[in-house]
N, C-alpha and C positions, 0 to 999 in steps of 0.2 A: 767693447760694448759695455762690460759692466762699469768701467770709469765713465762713459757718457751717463749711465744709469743714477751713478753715484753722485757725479754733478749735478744733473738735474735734481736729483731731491734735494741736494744740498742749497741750489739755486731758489727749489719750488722754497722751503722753508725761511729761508731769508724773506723772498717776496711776502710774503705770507705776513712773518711780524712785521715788515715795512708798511705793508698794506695794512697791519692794524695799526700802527702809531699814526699813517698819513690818513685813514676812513673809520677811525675806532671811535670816533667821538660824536658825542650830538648834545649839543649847546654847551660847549667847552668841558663836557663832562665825557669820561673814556666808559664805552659800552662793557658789561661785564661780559668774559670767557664766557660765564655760563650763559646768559641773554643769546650769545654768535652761534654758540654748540648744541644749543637746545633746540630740535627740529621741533617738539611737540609730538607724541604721540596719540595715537588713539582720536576715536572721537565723542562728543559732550559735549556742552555747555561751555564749562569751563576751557575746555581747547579751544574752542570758538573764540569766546574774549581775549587767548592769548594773541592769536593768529590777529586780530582784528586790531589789539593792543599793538604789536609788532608791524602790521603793516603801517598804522599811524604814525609813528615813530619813524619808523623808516628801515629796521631791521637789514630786511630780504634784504635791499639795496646794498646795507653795509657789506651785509653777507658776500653777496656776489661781487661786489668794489676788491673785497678783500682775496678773494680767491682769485681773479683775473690778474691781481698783481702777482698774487704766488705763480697762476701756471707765468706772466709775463718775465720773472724772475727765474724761473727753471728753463726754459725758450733762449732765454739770454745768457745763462750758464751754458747751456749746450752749445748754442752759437760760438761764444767765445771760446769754451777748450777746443773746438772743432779746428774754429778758426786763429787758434792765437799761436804764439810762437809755441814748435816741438821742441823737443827735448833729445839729446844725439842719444843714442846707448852706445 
């Protein structure tokens, strides 16, 4: 169980940066870490423009583009050690 466990983060993580070199960009320019990581908190004025900012842009999208690849890259790590050749002891 813990080697399934350990695949899969290792799988999610891959997906993750794949998902950001293949959904990181917006008009051939690559979205910054901090732009993806930054939920925004709190609320104001200021939060509001952000939120309004990042929806026009297309942020959330990227966001979630990029996570569905991580969990589809940890899904796919698992499957394969599950399913791929064992190993004798």
């Amino acid at each position: 169980m813990k080697r399934i466990i350990t695949i899969a983060i290792i799988g999610g993580i891959a997906g993750i940066v794949a998902g950001y070199f293949i959904f990181g960009s917006i008009a051939g320019q690559r979205v910054s870490l901090e732009a993806l990581l930054s939920f925004g908190s709190g609320s104001g004025f200021g939060n509001a423009l952000r939120r309004a900012a990042n929806d026009v842009v297309g942020i959330s999208a990227i966001r979630r583009n990029i996570l569905l690849t991580g969990a589809a890259g940890a899904g796919a790590a698992v499957v394969a050690s599950i399913l791929g050749p064992r190993r004798r002891r």
